[in-house]
C-alpha positions as CSV (number, residue, x, y, z in Angstrom):
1,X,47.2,90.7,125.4
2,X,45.8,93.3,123.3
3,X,47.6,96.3,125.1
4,X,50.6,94.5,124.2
5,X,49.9,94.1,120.8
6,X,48.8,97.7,120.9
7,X,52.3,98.7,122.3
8,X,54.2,96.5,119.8
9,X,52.2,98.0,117.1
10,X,52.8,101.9,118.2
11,X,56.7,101.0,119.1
12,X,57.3,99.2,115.1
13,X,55.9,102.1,113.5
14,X,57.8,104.7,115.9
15,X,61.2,103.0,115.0
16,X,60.0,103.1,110.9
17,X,59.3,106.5,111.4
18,X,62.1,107.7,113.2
19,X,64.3,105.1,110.8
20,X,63.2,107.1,107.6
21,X,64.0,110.5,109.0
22,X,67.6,109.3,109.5
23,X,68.6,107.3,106.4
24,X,69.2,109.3,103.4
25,X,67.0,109.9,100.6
26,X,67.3,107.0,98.1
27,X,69.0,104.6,100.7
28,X,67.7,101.6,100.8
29,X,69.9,100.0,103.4
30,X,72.1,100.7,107.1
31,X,75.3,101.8,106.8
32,X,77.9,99.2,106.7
33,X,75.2,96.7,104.9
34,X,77.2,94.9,102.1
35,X,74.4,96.2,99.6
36,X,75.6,99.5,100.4
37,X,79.3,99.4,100.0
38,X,79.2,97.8,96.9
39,X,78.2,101.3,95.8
40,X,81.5,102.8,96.9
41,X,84.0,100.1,95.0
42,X,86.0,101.6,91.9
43,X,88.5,99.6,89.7
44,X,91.7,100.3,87.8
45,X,93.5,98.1,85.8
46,X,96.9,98.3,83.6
47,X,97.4,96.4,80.1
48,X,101.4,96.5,78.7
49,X,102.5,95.2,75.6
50,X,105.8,93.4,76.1
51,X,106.7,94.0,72.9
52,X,106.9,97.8,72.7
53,X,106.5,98.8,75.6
54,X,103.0,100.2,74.9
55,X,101.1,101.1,78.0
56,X,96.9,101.6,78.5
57,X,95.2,101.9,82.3
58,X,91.4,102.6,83.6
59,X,90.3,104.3,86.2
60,X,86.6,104.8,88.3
61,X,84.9,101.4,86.4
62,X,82.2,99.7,88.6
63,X,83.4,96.2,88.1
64,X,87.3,95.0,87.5
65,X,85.9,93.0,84.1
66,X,85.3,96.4,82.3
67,X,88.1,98.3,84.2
68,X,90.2,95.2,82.3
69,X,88.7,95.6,79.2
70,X,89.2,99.5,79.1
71,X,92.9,99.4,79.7
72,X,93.4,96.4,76.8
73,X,91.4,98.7,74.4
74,X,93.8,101.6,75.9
75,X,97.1,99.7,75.2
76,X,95.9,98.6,71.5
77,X,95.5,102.0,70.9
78,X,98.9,102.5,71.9
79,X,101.0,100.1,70.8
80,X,102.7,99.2,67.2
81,X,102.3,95.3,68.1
82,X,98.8,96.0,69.3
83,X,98.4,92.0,69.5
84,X,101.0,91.4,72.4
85,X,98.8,93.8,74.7
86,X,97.8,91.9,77.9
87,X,96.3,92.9,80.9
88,X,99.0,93.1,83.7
89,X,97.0,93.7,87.1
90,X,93.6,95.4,89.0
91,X,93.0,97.5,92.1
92,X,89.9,98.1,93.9
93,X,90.0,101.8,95.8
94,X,93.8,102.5,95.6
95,X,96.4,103.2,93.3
96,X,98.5,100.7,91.2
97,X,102.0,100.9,89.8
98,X,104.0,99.7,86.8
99,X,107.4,99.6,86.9
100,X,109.5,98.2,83.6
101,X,113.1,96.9,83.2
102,X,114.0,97.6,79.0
103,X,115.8,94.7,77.1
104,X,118.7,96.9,74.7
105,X,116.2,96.2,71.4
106,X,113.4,98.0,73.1
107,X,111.1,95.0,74.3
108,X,110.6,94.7,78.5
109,X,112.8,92.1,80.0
110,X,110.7,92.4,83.0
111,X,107.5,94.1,85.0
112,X,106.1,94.3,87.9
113,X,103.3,96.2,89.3
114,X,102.3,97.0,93.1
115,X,99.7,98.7,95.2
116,X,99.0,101.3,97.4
117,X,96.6,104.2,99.0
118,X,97.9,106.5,96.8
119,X,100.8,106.7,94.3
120,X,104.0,106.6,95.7
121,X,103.3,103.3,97.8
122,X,102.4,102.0,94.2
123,X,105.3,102.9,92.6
124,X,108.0,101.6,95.6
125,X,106.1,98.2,95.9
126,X,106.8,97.8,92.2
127,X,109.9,98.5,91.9
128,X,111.0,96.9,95.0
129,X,109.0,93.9,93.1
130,X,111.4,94.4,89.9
131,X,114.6,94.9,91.0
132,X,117.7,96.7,89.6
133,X,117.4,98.6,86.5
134,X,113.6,98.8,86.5
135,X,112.4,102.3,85.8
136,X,108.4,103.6,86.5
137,X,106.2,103.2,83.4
138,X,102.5,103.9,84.3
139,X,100.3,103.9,87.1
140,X,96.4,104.8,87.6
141,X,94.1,105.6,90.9
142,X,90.7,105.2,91.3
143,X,88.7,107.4,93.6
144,X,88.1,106.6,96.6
């Protein structure tokens, strides 16, 4: 029973050992661990004001909240009405799209915003979303 335990004993600390050499320095986890890719997330956001047309976006922010916030302070900044800024929409690792139909006194009429692994995508989901007339307004990517 002892050999066993002796076997056991040399085998754990073999597999430590040999598990130390492989993971990178400072990692703390396996690869694929949920720990781990929390890491890797990055979040945009887009705030418009409806009332001018104002735009403000994030980009690279480690949680959507302050992504959010960023984009809101963003459009303030921006805007003559800074009041009617509202957030519009996240993303999470991608790209996301505004796209903007004008009313003739200069307010938005409509908006709609889409998704994508990189720009373009973005920008046709949204404006597939609005419809006729709508024109691109602003659009942000995080890295990936």
């Amino acid at each position: 029973m002892s050999a066993i335990r002796k076997i056991l004993g040399v085998a754990v600390v073999a597999f430590a050992l040999l598990a130390s050499m492989l993971l990178p320095a400072g990692a703390t986890s396996a690869p694929g661990d949920s720990s781990a890719a929390a890491s890797g997330r990055y979040y945009g956001a887009i705030a418009l004001s409806r009332a001018d047309g104002a735009v403000g976006w994030s980009y690279d922010f480690r949680t959507k909240k302050r992504a959010g916030k960023r984009a809101l302070r963003e459009c303030k900044k921006a805007s003559d009405t800074p009041w009617s800024c509202r957030k519009i929409a996240w993303v999470r690792n991608g790209c996301l799209a505004l796209a903007v139909r004008w009313n003739d006194n200069g307010t938005i009429a409509r908006y709609k915003w889409g998704v994508g692994r990189n720009k373009r995508p973005a920008y046709l989901s949204a404006l597939n979303k609005c419809g006729f007339g709508c024109k691109r307004r602003a659009w942000t990517c995080t890295t990936r």
